[in-house]
N, C-alpha and C positions, 0 to 999 in steps of 0.2 A: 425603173431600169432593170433590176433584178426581176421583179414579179411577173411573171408571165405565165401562160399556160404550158402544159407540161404532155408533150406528146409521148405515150409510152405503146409502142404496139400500135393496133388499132387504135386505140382508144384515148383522147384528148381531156385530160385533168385541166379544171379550171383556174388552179395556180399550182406550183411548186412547191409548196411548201404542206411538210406530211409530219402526221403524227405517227411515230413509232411504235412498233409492238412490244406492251411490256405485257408480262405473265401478272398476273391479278392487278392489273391497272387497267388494259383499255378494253375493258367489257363495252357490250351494247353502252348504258349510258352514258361512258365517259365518251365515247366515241362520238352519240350524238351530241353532247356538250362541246365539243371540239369543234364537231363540223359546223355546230352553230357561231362558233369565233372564228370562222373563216376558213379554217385548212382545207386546202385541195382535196387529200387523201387521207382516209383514216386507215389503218390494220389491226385486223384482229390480234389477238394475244395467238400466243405460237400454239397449234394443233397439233398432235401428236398424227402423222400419216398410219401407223400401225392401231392405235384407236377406231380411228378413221376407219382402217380394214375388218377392225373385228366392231365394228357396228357400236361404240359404246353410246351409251347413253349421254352419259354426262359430257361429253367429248361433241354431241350432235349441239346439245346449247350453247358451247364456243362460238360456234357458226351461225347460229341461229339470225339473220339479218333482216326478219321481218319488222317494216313499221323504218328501216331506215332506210335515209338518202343516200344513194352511190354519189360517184365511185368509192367502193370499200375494195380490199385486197383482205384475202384471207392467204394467213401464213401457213406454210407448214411445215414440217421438220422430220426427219427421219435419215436413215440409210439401208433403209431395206428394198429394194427396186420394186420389187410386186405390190408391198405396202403402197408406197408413192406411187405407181402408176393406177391402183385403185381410187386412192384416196384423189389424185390430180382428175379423175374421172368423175367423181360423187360431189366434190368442190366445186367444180366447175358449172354445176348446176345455177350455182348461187353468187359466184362470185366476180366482179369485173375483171381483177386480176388474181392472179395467184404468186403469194411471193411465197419464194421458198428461203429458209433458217442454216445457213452455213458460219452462223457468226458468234452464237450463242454458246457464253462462257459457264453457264451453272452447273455444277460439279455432274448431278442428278442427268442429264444432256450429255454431257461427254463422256462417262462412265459409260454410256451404251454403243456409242460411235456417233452421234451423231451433233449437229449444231458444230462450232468451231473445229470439233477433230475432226470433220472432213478436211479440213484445208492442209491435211499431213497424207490426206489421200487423192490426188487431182484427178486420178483416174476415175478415180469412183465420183467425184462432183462432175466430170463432163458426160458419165452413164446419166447422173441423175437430172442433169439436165436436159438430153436426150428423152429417157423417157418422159421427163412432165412436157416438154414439147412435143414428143408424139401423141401424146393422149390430152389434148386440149389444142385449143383453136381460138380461147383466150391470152390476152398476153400474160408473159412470164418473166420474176423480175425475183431476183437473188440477193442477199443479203450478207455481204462477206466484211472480218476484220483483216487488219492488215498485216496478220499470219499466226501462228500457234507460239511462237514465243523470238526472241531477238532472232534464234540461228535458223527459225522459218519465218522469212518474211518474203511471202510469196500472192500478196493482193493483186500486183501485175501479172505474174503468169495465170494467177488462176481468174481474174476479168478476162483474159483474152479466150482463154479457156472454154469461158463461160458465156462469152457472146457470139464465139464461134460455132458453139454446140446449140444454140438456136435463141439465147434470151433477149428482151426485149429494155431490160435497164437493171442495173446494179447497184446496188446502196452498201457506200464503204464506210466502215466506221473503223477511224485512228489507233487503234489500241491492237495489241497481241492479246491471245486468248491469257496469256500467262499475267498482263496487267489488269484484267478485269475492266473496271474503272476506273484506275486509281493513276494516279500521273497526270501528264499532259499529253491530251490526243494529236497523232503525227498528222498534221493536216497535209503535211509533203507529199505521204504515201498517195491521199486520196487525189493530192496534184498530179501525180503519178500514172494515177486509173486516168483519171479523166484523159490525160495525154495519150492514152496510150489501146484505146475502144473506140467508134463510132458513137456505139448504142450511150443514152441516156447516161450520168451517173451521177448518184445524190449522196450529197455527203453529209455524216451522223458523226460526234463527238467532239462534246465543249458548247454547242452552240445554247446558250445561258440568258441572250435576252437580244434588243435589237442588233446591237451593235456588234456582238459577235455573228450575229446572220450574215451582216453585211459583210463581217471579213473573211467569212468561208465563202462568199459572191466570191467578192474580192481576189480571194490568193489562190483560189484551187478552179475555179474557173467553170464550177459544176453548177449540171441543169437547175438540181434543185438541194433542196434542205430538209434533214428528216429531225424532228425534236424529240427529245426522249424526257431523262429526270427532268428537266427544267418546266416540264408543263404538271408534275406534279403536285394538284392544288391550285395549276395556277395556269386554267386553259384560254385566259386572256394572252397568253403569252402570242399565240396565232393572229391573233387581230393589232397586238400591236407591234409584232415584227412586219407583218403589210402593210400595216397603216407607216410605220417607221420608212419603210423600204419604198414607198410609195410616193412620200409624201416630203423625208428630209427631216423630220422633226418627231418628238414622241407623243402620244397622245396621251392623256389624263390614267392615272393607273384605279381600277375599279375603285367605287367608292365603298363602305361599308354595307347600304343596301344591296346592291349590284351583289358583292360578295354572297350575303345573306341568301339574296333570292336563287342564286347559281346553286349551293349548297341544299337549299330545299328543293329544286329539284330534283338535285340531284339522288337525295333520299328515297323521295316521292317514285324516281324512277329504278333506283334501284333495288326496293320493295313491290316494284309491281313484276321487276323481273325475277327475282328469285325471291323464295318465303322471307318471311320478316327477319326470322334469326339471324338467316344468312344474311343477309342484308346488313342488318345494324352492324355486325361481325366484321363485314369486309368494308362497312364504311369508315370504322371507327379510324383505318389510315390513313383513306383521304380528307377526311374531316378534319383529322393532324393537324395534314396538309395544307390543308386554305387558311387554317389559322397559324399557319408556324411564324410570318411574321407581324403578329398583333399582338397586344401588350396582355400580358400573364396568361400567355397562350399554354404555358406546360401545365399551369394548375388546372386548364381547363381540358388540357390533353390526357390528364389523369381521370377528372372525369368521365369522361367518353368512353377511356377502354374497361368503364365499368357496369355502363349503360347495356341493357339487355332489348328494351325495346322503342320502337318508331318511335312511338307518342313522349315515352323518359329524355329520348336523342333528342328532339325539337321544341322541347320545353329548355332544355341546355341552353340550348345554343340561340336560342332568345333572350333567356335571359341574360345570356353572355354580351350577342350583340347593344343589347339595352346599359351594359354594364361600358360596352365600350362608349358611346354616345355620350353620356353623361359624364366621362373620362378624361 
């Protein structure tokens, strides 16, 4: 009933249900791991638009989408106009959609202007929608919370704002930039948007496993569902909110192999994308993560964050799976 395809713009998403952009989380691998549990939509981690303009390097490997399966949405974030219409120009080469970062609470992002403190500037989010709609002929799709703190809560005026100035769908997450993530996300407000735009709108915060998906269907009445922390470690969560939403009932939660073999890929793949150092480095959190609820998972968390290479990480964690089995 819920699960359906997701029309944004041109372009036709094979279900609704999307994985979120988080900053050193949904690199290439995770992203393909995801899309292999079913999500419609992955996004890139947020791009820097003024990178973007001064050509970095390291900033070009964000993007880098060779070797995956669309539709991918590459995000980007700024408030500088010439930056963003550059950068919505060089993106667009590569990307199905382009979402742009209005939502984004981390101190480093607002310090500059940009990410959630736009939504204290409406003028300036309908310029910047403006030009990423002028300079692309991909759809374009906005990512706002539901205002800068209790005395701006402005999700409604600025969706209208921002479907008016040319965008193609909106993704509203429950919180004020001033709660972070901490509380309970307002799913009213995103009751709100949706009431209140034509275009698409998908809503982000709290949604933790099937039956929370179902009650953001449920109360807010949105196209679709965007997953964030909850699929950290744990990118089954895609297959079994559709398999849930599908079907009335839940399905088997991975087994220990299943886990294991997700894990070595995941390695495997993210050693082939970046050097080994880096790699073992940035795996050592999601690694955490898949084991955070398995028995003496912190000893083995200690572990890990002291492991230096591929071959030390996968000798671990073998022998940890073996240690579980026999347990």
């Amino acid at each position: 009933m819920y699960i359906k395809p997701l029309k944004i713009g041109n372009l036709e998403v094979k279900n609704n249900i999307i994985l979120a952009p988080m900053a050193g989380v949904t690199d290439k691998p995770f992203r393909i791991i995801c899309k292999e549990m079913g999500v419609g939509l992955t996004v890139t981690e947020m791009i820097s638009s003024k990178a973007v303009f001064y050509n970095d390097s390291k900033t070009k490997k964000l993007y880098n989408l060779d070797g995956e399966e669309g539709p991918i949405a590459i995000q980007l974030f700024g408030s500088d106009l010439e930056a963003i219409k550059y950068a919505t120009e060089e993106v667009s080469k590569l990307a199905d959609i382009i979402d742009f970062n209005m939502g984004c609470p981390a101190p480093k992002i607002v310090k500059n202007g940009d990410g959630s403190r736009l939504l204290l500037d409406l003028d300036l989010v309908e310029k910047i929608v403006k030009t990423i709609r002028n300079n692309t002929d991909k759809p374009i799709t906005f990512k706002i919370r539901k205002g800068w703190d209790e005395d701006n809560i402005v999700a409604v005026e600025a969706a209208k704002i921002i479907e008016k100035a040319g965008a193609d769908a909106i993704t509203i997450h429950g919180r004020t930039r001033k709660e972070f993530y901490s509380g309970k996300a307002d799913w009213d407000i995103i009751k709100q948007v949706k009431e209140n735009v034509s275009i698409p709108v998908i809503g982000n915060g709290d949604i933790i496993d099937e039956e929370s998906a179902e009650k953001m269907f449920e109360y807010t009445n949105v196209d679709g569902i965007m997953v964030g922390r909850a699929a950290f470690g744990n990118p089954w969560i895609f297959k079994e909110i559709i398999y849930y939403l599908q079907n009335g009932k839940k399905m088997e939660k991975p087994t220990l192999d299943e886990r294991f073999n997700v894990m070595m890929k995941h390695i495997e793949m993210e050693v082939q994308e970046k050097n080994e150092e880096v790699a073992v480095k940035e795996m050592r959190k999601q690694l955490s993560w898949y084991i955070k609820s398995l028995k003496d998972s912190s000893h083995m968390r200690d572990k890990i964050n002291k492991i230096a290479t591929k071959e030390e990480l996968i000798n671990e964690i073998k022998q940890y799976f073996e240690y579980l089995k026999n347990n």
